[in-house]
C-alpha positions in Angstrom: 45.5 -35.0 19.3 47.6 -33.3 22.0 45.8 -30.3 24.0 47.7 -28.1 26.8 45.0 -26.9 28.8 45.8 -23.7 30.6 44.0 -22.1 33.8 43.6 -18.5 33.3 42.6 -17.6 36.8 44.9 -15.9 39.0 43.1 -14.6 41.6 44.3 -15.3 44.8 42.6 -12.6 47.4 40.2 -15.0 48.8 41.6 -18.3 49.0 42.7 -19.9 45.2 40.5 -22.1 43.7 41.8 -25.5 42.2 40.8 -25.7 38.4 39.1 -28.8 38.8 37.0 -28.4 35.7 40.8 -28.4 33.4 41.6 -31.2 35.5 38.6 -33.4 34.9 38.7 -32.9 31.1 42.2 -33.8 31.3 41.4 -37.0 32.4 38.7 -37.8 30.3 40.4 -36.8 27.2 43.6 -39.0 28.4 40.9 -42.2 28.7 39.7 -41.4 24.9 42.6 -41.1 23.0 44.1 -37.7 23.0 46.7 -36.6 25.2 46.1 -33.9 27.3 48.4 -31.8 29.9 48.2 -28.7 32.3 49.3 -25.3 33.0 48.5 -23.0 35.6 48.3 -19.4 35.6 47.7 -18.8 39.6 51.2 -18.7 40.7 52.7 -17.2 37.5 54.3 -13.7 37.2 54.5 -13.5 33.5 54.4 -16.3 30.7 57.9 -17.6 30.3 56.3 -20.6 32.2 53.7 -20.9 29.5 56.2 -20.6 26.9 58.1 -23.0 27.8 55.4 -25.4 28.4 54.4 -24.5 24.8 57.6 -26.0 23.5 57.5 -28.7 25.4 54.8 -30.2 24.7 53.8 -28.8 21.3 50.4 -29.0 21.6 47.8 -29.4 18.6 45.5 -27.2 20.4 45.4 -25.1 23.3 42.3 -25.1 25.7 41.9 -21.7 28.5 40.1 -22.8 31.4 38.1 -18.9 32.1 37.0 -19.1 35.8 36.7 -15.6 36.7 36.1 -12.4 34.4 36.0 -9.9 37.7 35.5 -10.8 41.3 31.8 -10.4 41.4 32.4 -7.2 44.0 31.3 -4.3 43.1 33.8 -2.9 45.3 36.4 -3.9 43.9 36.7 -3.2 39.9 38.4 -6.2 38.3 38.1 -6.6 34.5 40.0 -9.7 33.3 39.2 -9.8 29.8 42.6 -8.0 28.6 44.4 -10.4 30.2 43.0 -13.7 28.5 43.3 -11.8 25.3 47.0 -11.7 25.7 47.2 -15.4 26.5 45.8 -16.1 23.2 47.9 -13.6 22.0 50.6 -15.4 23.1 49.5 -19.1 22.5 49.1 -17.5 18.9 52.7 -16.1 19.0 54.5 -19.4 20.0 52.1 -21.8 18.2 50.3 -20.1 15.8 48.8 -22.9 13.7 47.2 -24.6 16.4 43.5 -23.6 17.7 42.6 -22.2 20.3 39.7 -22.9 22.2 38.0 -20.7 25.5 35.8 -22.9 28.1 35.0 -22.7 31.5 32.1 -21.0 33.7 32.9 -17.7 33.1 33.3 -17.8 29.6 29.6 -19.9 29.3 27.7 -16.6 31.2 29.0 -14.3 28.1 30.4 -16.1 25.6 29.8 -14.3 23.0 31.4 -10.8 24.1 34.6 -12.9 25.6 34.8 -15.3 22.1 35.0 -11.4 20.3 37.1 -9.5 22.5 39.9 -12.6 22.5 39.4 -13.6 18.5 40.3 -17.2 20.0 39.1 -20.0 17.3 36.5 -21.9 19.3 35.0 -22.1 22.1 32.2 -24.5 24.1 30.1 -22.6 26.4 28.3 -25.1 29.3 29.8 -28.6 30.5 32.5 -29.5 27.8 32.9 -33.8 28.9 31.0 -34.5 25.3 31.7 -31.7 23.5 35.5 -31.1 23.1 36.3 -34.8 22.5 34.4 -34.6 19.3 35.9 -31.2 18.6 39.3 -32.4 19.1 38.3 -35.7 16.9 37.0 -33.7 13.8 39.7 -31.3 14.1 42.2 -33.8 13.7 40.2 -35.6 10.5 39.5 -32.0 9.1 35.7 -32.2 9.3 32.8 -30.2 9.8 32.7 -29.2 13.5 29.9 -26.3 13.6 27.1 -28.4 14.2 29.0 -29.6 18.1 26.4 -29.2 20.7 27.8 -26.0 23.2 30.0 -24.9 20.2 30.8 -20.8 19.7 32.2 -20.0 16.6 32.8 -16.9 13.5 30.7 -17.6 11.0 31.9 -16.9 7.6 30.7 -13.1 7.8 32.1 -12.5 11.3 29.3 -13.1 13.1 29.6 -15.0 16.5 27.5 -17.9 16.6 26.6 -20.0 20.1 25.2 -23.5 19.6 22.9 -24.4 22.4 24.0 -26.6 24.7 22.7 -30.5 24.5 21.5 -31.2 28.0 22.1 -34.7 27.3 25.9 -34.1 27.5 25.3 -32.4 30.7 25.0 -35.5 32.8 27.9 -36.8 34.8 29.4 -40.3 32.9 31.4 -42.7 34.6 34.7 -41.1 32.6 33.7 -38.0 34.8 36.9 -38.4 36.4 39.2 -36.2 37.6 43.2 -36.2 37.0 44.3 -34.8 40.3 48.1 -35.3 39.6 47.6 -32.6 37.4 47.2 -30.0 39.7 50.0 -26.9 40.0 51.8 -28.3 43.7 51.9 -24.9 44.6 48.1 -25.2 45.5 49.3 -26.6 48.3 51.7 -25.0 49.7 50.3 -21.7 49.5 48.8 -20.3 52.7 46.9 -17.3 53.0 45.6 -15.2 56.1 42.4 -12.9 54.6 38.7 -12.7 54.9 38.1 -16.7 55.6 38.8 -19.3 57.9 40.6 -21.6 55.5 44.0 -20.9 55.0 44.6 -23.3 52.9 43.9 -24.9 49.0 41.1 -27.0 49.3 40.8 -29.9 46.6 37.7 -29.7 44.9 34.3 -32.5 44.4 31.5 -31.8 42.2 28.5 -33.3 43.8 25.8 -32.1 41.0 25.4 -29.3 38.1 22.7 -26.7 39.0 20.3 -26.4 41.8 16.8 -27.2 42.4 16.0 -23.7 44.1 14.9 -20.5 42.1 17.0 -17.5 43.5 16.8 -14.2 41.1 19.7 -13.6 41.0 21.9 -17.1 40.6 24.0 -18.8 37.3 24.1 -22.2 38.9 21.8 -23.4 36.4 23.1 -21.5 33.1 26.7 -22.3 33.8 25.5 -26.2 34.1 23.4 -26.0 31.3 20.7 -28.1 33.2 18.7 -27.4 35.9 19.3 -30.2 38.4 22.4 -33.0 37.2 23.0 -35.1 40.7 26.6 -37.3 40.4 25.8 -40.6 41.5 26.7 -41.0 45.6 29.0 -43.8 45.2 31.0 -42.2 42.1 31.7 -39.1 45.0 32.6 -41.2 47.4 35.4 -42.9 45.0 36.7 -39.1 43.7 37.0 -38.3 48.1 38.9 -41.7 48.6 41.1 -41.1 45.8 42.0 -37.3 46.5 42.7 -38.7 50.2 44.9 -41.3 49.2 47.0 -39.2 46.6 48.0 -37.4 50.0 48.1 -33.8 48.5 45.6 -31.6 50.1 45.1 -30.9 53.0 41.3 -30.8 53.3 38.3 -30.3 50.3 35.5 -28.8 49.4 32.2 -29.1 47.4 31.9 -26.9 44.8 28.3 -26.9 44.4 26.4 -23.6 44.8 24.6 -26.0 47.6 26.1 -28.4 48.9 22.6 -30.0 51.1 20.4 -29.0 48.2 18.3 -31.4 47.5 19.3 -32.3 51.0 18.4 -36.3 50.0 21.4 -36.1 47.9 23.6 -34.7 50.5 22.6 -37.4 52.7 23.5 -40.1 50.7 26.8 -39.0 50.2 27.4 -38.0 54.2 25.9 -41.7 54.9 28.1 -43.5 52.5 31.5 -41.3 53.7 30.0 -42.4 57.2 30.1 -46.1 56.4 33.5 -45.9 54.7 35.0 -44.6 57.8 36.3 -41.4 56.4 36.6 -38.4 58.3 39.2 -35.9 56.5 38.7 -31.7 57.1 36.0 -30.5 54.5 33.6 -27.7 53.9 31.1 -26.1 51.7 28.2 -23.6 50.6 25.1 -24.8 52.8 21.5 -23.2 52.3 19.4 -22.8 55.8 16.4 -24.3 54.1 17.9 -27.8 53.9 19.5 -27.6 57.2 18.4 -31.0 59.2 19.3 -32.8 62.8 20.8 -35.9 60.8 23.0 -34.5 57.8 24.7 -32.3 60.0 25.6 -34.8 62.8 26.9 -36.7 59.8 28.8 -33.8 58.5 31.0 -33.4 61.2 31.4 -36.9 62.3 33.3 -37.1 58.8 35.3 -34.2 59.3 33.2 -31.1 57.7 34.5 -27.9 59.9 33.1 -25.0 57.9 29.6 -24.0 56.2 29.5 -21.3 54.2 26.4 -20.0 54.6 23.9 -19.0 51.7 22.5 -16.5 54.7 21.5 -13.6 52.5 20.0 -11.2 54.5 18.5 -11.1 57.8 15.1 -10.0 56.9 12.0 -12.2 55.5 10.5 -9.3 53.3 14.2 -9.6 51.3 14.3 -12.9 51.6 11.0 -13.6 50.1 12.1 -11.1 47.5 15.0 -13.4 46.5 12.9 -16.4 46.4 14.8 -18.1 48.9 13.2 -21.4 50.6 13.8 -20.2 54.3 12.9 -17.6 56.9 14.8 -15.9 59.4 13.8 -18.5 61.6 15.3 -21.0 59.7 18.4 -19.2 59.1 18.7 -19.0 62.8 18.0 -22.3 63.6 20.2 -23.4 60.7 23.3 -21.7 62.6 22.2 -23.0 66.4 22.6 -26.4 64.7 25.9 -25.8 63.3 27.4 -24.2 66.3 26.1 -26.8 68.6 28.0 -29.5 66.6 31.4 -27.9 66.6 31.1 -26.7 62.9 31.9 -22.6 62.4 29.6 -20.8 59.7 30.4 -18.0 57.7 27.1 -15.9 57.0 27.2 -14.6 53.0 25.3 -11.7 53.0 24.2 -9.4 50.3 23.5 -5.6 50.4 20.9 -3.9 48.1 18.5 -6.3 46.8 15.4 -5.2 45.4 13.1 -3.3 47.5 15.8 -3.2 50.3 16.0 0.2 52.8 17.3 1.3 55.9 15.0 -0.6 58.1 15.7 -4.2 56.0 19.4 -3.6 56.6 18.9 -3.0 59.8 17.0 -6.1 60.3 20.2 -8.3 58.7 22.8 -6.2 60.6 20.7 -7.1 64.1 20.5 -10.4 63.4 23.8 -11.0 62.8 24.9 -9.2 65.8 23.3 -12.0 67.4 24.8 -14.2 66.0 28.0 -13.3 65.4 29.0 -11.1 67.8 32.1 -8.6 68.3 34.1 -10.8 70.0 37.6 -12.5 68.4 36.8 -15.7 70.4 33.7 -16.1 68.3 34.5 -18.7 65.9 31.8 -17.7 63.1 32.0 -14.8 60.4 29.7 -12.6 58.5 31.1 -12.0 54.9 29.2 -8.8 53.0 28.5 -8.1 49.7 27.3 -5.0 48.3 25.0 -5.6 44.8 24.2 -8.4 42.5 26.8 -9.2 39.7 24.0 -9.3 36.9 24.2 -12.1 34.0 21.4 -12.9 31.5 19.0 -15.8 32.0 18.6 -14.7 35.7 15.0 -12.7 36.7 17.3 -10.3 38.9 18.6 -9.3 35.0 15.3 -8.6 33.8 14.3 -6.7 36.8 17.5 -4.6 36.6 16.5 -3.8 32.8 12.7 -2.8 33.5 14.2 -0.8 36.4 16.4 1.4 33.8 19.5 0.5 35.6 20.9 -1.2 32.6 20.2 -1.1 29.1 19.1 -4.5 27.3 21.7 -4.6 24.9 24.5 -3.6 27.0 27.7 -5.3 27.6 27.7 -8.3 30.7 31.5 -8.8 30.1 31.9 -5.2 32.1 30.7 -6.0 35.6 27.2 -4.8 35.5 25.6 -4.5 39.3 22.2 -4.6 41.1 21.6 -2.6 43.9 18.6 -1.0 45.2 18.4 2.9 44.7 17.5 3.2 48.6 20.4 1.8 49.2 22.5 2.9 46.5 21.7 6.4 46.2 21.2 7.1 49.8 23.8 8.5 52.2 22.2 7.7 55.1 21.8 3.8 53.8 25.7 3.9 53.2 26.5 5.7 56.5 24.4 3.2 58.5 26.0 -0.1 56.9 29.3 1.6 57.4 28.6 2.4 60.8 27.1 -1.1 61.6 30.2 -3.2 59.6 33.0 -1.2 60.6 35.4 -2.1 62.9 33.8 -5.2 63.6 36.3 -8.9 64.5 34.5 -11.3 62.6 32.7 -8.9 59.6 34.3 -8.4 56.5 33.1 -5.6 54.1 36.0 -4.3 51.7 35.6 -1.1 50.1 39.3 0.4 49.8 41.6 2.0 52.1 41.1 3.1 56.1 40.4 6.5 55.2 37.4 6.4 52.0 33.9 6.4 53.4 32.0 3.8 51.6 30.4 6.4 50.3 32.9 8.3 48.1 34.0 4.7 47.5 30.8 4.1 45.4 31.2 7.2 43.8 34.8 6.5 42.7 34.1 2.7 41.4 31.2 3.7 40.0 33.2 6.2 37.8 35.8 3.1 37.5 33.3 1.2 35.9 31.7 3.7 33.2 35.5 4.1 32.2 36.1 0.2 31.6 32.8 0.2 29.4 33.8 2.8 27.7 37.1 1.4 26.5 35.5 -1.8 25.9 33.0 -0.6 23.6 35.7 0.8 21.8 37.6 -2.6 21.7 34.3 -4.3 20.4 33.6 -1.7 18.0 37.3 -2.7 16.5 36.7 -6.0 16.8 33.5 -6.5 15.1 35.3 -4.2 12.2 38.1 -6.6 12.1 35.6 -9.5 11.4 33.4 -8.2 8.4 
């Protein structure tokens, strides 16, 4: 069966991100009999590209790779969903007898309220290495599919149904193989000068699914489907040799939420890249809590240049909060260990967590005015985010409903935030993290243009937001109509 899988993501305000997820599936549905090809939406301006492609290839079915339904800001009101509905639309224009089917992590953290807003045919919510080759199989035979671990589905009354996910299927099988050559070139030639020391496209490993930690407020887990998958060191080690020798990018990255946790893991692979000699420009997310003497000398004797830092906050009382497994002590030594071994950090901090107040934030902004100061020849950075993107399955979700500041039947597809009401709802808490991130070389805190005080900007996004649920209650009001 032929598949044309097709990368909906185009954001590009940060640095992009290579679809490696559309990539790997590629491959392993090449290596079981189907034939499967690519098409990204990144670099597109309309879909004469995809059109084309369409008639190309003349695909049997068409699989959208969902990366990003907003940009997890709640500064800055994105709401992707009407665009993947017209990429259906027009898959459905140009080849309207062949399925189509929605994947990828953001449409497995609401699958149900993308699979109705879209009307696509299928879709498999979690790790899809197990699941869409049988799809693909029994759609070709014509047989019963709607028992396929992961599945999502109409049933015959219109209701949407979600198969769990078999977390059998979740672990990573030697076919778990990437088809690089199937990556848009324009990945790498695209620079980009923003909020980040990386310029450019970084090529993308998959070290594990999930994490071992229990933060509030992370997906890591629900998107894998798992708690804790590790990929076997040596099977890494072969997908970094081979994106090296294919000679395209220009550095990678690990895309796990942690790259050092469980920092055994992490050593085993920065031991085997050690002994193979390979030193190559890489980076990746890095909790404090796993931060030891030996991984890092390893890191940067193979070419890491970059951690970006799971920081937080700057006090313990938050951090406790957030059930993270380090202190401000840790955090601090975690950076003095970085720095002194040539490798920059960039601090992700987040504003507003639950019991947060003036004297919390101004324990974070302290600490990271000592370490990273106002001064351009500083190589590390402090990236801010206000609020919590909330998503079901995480305890930060369940405080936010007890709390009253959602309700526990509203929509997650509408970018629904947590932020503490001190923080939130108090002017002087807005003022002082204005007056404390302003201006500043290495800090990055978007809110709009020169002239809006963050505070009018909450007010105005916050009006922004109300107006997007409202027209998307109205869209799934139709919808649901449509299907009964």
């Amino acid at each position: 069966m032929k598949i044309l899988f097709i990368s909906t993501n185009q954001e590009k305000g940060f640095r992009p991100a290579l679809p490696i997820g559309m990539v790997t599936l590629a491959g392993i549905l090449n290596d079981s009999g189907h034939e499967a090809r690519c098409f990204d939406l990144c670099f597109e301006r309309d879909f004469r590209g995809l059109i084309q492609a369409i008639r190309d290839f003349d695909p049997d079915a068409l699989g959208l790779s969902i990366r990003n339904i907003d940009d997890l800001s709640f500064l800055e009101p994105v709401f992707n969903l009407p665009f993947f509905r017209k990429v259906v639309e027009c898959c459905r224009t140009h080849k309207p007898n062949s399925p189509v089917i929605l994947g990828g992590p953001g449409f497995t953290l609401v699958p149900e309220e993308i699979f109705r807003y879209t009307k696509a045919d299928f879709g498999i919510r979690g790790p899809a290495e197990a699941s869409l080759p049988v799809l693909l199989d029994r759609l070709e035979q014509g047989l019963i599919c709607t028992d396929i671990p992961g599945l999502v589905y109409f049933d015959p009354g219109g209701s949407v149904v979600a198969n769990p996910v078999k977390t059998d299927d979740v672990a990573f099988s030697p076919r778990h193989h990437p088809d690089r050559t199937q990556y848009d070139g324009r990945y790498f030639r695209f620079r980009f000068k923003g909020p980040t020391p990386v310029e450019v496209a970084a090529d993308v490993v998959v070290a594990k699914r999930g994490c071992p930690q229990s933060c509030i407020y992370c997906v890591n887990s629900i998107v894998a489907g798992a708690r804790l998958t590790c990929k076997p060191p040596n099977q890494t080690l072969e997908e970094i040799e081979d994106l090296i020798g294919l000679g395209r990018a220009n550095r990678f990255e690990f895309g796990d939420g942690a790259f050092n946790m469980p920092p055994g893991h992490a050593l085993e692979i920065c031991r085997e890249m050690a002994a193979r000699r390979i030193y190559f420009p890489w980076n990746c997310m890095f909790s404090p809590g796993g931060a030891h003497p030996e991984l890092l000398d390893l890191m940067a004797a193979t070419g890491c240049d970059l951690l970006e830092m799971g920081s937080e906050a700057g006090s313990d009382k938050i951090l406790r909060t957030l059930k993270k497994n380090f202190t401000v002590k840790d955090l601090s030594e975690a950076h003095r260990m970085a720095d002194e071994r040539g490798i920059r950090v960039e601090h992700c901090i987040f504003l507003g967590s639950p019991g947060e107040t003036k004297d919390t934030l101004t324990e974070t902004f302290d600490l990271m005015d000592e370490l990273v100061p106002d001064d351009r020849n500083t190589p590390h950075r402090v990236y801010i985010t206000l609020g919590y993107r909330l998503f079901k399955g995480t305890l930060l979700y369940d405080m936010a409903v007890a709390e009253g500041k959602i309700p526990a039947n509203g929509h997650l597809a509408v970018p629904k935030y947590y932020i503490a009401d001190d923080v939130l709802k108090d002017e002087s808490a807005l003022n002082l993290i204005q007056t404390r991130v302003t201006g500043k070389e290495n800090w990055y805190l978007w809110w709009g243009l020169p002239n809006t005080s963050l505070r009018d900007r909450v007010t105005q996004v916050m009006e922004q937001y109300l107006k997007i649920d409202e027209l998307f209650s109205l869209a799934m009001g139709k919808t649901a109509e449509e299907k009964t």
